[in-house]
N, C-alpha and C positions, 0 to 999 in steps of 0.2 A: 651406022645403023646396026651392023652385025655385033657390035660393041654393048649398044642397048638391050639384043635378044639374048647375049649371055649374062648381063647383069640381073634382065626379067626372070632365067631361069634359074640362077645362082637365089636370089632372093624366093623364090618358090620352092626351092630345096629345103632351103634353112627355116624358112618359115613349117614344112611339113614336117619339119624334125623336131622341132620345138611341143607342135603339136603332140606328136608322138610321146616325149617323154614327158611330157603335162599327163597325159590319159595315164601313162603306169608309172609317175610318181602320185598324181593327186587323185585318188579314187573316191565315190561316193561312198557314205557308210557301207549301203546297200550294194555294190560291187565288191566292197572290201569284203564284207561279211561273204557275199557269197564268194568270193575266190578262198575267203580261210577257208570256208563249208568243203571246195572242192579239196583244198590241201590239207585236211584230217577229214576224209569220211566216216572215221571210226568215232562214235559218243556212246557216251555212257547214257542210259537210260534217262530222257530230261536234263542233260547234261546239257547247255550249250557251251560250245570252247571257240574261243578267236584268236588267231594271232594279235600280236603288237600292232601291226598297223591296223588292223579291222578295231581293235580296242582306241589306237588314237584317232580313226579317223569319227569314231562316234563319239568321243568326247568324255568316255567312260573314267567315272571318279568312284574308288571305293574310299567308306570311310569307315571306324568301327561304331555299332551300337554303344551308347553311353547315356548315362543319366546325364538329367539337366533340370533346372527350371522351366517347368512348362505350364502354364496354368492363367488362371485370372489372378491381377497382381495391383499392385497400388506398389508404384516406384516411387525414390523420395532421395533426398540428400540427407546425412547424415555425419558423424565426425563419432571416432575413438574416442574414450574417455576412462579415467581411470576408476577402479570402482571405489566407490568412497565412503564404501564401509571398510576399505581395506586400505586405507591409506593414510599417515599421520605427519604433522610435523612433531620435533622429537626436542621437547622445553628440558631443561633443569626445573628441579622440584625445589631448590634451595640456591641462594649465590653461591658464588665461586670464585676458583679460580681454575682453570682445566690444565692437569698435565697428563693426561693420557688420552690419545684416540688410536682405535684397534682397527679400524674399518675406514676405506676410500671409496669412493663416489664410484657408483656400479656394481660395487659388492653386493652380495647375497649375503642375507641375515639369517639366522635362525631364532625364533622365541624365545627370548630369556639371556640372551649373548647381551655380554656387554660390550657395548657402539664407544663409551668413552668415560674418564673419571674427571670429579672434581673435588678439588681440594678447598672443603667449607669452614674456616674459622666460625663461620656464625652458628654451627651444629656442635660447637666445644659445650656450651654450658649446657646443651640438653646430654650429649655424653657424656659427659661427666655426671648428670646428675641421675643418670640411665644407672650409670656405672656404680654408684653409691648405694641406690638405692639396688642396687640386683647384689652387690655385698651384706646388705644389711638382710635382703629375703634369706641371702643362703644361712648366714647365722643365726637367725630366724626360725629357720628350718632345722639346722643341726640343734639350735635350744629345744626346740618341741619335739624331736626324734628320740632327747634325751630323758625331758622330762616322762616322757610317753612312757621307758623302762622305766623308771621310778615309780609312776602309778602302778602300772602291772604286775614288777613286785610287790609293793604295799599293799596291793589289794588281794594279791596271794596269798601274803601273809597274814592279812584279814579273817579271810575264807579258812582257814586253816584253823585258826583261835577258834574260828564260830564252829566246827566241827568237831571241835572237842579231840582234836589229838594230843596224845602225851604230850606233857613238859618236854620232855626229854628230846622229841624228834620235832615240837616246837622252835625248842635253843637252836640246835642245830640249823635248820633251815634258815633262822632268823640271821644265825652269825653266816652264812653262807649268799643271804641277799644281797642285790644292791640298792641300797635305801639311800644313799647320798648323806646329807647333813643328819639328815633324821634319825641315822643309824644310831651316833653319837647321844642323842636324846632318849633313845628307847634301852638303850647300855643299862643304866641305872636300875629301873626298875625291871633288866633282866636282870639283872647282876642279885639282887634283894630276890627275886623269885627263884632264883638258881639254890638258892642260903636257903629260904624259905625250907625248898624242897627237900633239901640234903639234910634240914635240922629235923625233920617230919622225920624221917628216914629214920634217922639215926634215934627216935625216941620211940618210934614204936618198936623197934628190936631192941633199946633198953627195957622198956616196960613189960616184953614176951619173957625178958630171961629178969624178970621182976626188981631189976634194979631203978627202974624210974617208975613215977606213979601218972596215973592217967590224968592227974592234972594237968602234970606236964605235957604230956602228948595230947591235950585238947588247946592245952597254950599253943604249941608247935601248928596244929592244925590251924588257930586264928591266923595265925602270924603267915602259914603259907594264904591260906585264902586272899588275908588283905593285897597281898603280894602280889597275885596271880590278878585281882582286882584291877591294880595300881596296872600290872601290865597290860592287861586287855584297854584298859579306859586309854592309854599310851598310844596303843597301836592304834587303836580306834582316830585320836587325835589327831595320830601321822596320816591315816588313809584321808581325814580330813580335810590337811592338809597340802597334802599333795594332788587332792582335787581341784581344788582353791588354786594352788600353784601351776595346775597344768590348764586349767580354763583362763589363767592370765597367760600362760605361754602363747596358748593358741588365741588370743584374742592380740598379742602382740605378732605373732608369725601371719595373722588376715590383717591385719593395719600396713605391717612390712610388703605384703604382698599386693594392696591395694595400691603403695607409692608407688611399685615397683609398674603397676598396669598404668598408672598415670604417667608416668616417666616415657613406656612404651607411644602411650595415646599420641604423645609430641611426636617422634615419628610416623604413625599413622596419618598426619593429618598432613604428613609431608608425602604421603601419598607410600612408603617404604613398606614392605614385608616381613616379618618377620625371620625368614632367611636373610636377605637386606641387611635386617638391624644385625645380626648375632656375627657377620660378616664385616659390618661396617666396623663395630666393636674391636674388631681384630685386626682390622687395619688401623684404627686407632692404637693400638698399645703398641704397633710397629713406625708408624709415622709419629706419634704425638698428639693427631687431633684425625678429627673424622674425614675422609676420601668418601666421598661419594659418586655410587656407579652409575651411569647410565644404560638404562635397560630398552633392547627390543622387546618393543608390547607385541608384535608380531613375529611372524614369518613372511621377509619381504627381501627388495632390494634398497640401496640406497638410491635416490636419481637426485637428490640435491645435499650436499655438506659447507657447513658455511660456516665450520670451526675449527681454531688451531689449538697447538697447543699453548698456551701461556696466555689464551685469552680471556678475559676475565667477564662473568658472563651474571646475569641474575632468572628469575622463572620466567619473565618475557623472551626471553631470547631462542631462537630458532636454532637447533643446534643439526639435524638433519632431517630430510624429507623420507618416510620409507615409503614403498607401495610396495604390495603384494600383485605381483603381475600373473598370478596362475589365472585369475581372469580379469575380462575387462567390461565395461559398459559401451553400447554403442546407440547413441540417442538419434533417433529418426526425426525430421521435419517432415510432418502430413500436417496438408492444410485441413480445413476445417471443412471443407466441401467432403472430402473422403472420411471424416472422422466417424463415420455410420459403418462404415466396413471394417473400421478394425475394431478388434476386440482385443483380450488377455488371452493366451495363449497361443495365437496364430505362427504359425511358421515363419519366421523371416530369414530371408537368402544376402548375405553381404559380398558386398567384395571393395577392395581398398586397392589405391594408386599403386603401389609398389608389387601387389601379387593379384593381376587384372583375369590371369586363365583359374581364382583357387577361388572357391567359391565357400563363404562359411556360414553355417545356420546355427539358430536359435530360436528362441521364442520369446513373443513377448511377455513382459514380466510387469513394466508397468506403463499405464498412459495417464500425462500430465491432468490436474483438474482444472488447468485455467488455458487460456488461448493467447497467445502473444497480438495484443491489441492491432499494435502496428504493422507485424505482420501475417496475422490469421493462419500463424502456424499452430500447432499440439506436436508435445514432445512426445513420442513416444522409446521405451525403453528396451534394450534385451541385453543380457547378461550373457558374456559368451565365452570360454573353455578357450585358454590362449595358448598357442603351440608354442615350446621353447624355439627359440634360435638355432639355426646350427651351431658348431658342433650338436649334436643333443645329448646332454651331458645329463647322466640319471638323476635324479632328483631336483634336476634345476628348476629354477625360475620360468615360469612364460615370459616373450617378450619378441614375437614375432609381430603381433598386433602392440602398434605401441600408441600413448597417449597424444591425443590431437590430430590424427589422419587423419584425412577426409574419406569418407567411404559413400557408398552407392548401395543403397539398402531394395528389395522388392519383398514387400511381404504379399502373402499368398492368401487369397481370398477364395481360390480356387482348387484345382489338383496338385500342385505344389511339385515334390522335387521328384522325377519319376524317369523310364526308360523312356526315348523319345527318339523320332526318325524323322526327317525333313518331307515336308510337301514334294522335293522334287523325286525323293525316293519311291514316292509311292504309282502306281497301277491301278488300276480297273479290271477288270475282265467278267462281265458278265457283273453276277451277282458277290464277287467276291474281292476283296481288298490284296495285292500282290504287292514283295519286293523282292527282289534278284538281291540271293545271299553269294558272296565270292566264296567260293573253295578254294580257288589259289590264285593266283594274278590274270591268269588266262580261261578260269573255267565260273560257269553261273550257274545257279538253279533257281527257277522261281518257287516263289513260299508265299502261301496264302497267312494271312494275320489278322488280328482284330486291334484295329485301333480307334483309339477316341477323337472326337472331331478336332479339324485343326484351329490351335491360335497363335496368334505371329508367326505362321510360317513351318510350326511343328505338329504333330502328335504323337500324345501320349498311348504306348503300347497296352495292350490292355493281354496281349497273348502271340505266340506264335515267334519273339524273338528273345533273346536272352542278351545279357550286356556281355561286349566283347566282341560279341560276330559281326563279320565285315558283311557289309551291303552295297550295291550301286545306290550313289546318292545323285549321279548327272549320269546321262546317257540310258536309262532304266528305261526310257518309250521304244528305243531301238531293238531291246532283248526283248522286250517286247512283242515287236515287230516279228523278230526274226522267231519268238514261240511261237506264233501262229502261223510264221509260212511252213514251220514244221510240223503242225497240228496237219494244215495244210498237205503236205506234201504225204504224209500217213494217209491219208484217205483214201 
């Protein structure tokens, strides 16, 4: 029996001791609060402060202020796509045979890089006939550069006759021209006008010192006139002639210059540049026959190459895939029931499998005109600004968003992407809207604000917070509580 009353007693100890440290390890918020209350009586003006355990035992969560999606929305499935004005498979313009490729699958391209070369027997006979025919313009051209001095002097020498200057400074100019064949023709009747001149000369200064009679010196005078005659009618002949000759030149230099643009048009229609051609030309006279480049039409990456060297290849053949990834397309599925809410330019918010916390916007750019029969969806479209990769290497390529993701689109039919604070953060008091902003792990202040009514669970700030500041997002009814025992206790 005695046995029993010390086992009763033993158990009634241990049991009240249990008790004991129940009550001062697990206190009620409101015990904890008030014992922090008694162990800092010092606050700052609307300051409330807690200790650690008064903070855990109310369950207190700060989080930061942050924009988000908040708003009326039409959610949708959606997938990556490339944009496909910006993207190409990359054909030969002519057959071949390919011995050069510059570029591997992944590479970044720049506009106008050559991706690869082929070596085209079948572009011999239009170089070569390219090549003929740009021989023939240049000679062409040097003929009619030529003929061109020959008219200008003839026609100098023209203009000179007709002005009536001396014989004397006539001869001179005329032996100093360059008249080409013609010279040789006009020689003669200088040569008779020179005689002419000299025998004139020589008669009238017989006849002053009265040794010749003026028959003679009117003879002398026919004989030069005819002379001067015979050479004007000459000259006359040559400028003539040399017109005649230089409107054949040049009717032969536009004939050579016409083969020469048809020779060109063969490459044209090979799709080639003329940078292209004058290049390709030049690798011709180093190989023997034409190398043909292939050219990025853009500024891209490669993501497909499906060529060696020594492959032998014709204009069907797919030689590499480029995309320009600096952006991408991302096409939405809305069915047909929502298609009255969307329109063109609405906000839309995405996010993809791979980066679920990064949230990226656009706008719609386009919506399909037909509805998928069988499954009463509409495509709609937005064009979106693709962040490189890391590293981020300056002027690289996007390609963070890559083609074919699946993505989770919400476009915004509503207030869209804005500061935003959880239903659980928010208060009441009276007529005014409150959240407890954190100062520092252990201290609160409440803050009056204006927000917009809530949906799913949020509102949109409309005043009184700024993005960044920490707030109680759980436990906010307690600080609460405990403003107004202090309201209270002032009184």
């Amino acid at each position: 029996m005695r046995r029993i009353f010390i086992l009763i007693a033993l158990s009634m100890m241990i049991t009240s001791g249990f008790a004991i440290w129940v009550y001062l390890n697990f206190k009620s918020p409101e015990q904890a609060i008030s014992e922090s209350k008694a162990e800092d009586s010092h606050k700052e003006d609307g300051i409330i402060k807690l200790n650690e355990n008064a903070i855990k035992s109310a369950g207190i969560v700060i989080e930061d202020v942050k924009k988000m999606v908040i708003g009326d929305y039409i959610t949708a499935t959606g997938e990556v796509r490339a944009n496909a004005e910006k993207e190409a498979y990359i054909t030969p313009r002519i057959p071949g045979k390919v011995v050069e490729v510059n570029y591997r699958l992944g590479d970044d391209v720049n506009n106008g890089e050559m991706l690869a070369r082929i070596d085209s027997v079948e572009t011999e006979e239009i170089r070569a006939g390219f090549i003929g025919a740009a021989a023939n313009l240049k000679a062409a051209e040097a003929n009619l550069e030529k003929e061109r001095i020959l008219y200008n002097s003839k026609a100098k020498i023209l203009d000179i006759i007709k002005k009536g200057i001396k014989s004397e400074e006539t001869i001179t100019i005329l032996k100093d021209a360059e008249l080409g064949k013609a010279k040789a023709d006009i020689l003669k009747p200088l040569a008779r006008l020179e005689l002419g001149e000299a025998n004139l000369k020589r008669e009238k200064e017989l006849y002053q010192d009265n040794i010749s009679s003026m028959k003679e010196v009117i003879a002398a005078e026919k004989e030069y006139t005819s002379a001067m005659i015979e050479f004007q009618t000459g000259v006359e002949e040559m400028f003539l002639n040399a017109k005649h000759e230089l409107a054949k030149v040049e009717a032969e230099y536009m004939s050579a210059k016409a083969r020469m643009e048809e020779r060109r048009e063969h490459f044209y229609h090979y799709g080639f540049s003329d940078t292209e051609i004058d290049e390709m030309i030049d690798e011709s006279r180093k190989y023997g026959h034409a190398r043909i480049p292939i050219i990025a039409p853009f500024k891209g990456r490669i993501v497909e190459r499906m060529v060696t060297v020594g492959q032998v290849v014709d204009i069907s053949t797919k030689l590499f895939k480029l995309i320009d990834l600096s952006t991408v397309w991302v096409w939405a599925n809305i069915y047909e029931k929502d298609l009255g809410m969307v329109k063109k330019g609405q906000e839309i918010f995405i996010t993809v499998t791979p980066y679920p916390d990064r949230v990226f916007t656009s706008r719609i750019t386009y919506i399909s005109d037909t509805v998928d029969p069988a499954t009463r969806i509409v495509k709609v479209r937005a064009e979106l600004v693709n962040p490189p990769t890391p590293p981020f290497t300056k002027g690289g390529q996007g390609g963070l968003l890559k083609p074919e993701m699946f993505a989770s689109v919400k476009i915004d039919i509503g207030r869209g992407f804005s500061l935003a604070v959880p239903e659980s953060a928010v208060q009441r008091e009276g007529e005014n809207t409150i959240v407890f902003v954190a100062k520092d792990e252990t201290s609160f202040k409440k803050r009056i604000v204006t927000l917009d009514a809530e949906i799913d669970g949020y509102h949109s700030v409309l005043s009184g917070l700024k993005e960044g500041e920490r707030i109680v997002t759980k436990g906010a009814f307690t600080l609460k509580s405990e403003s107004l025992k202090g309201l209270m206790e002032e009184e």
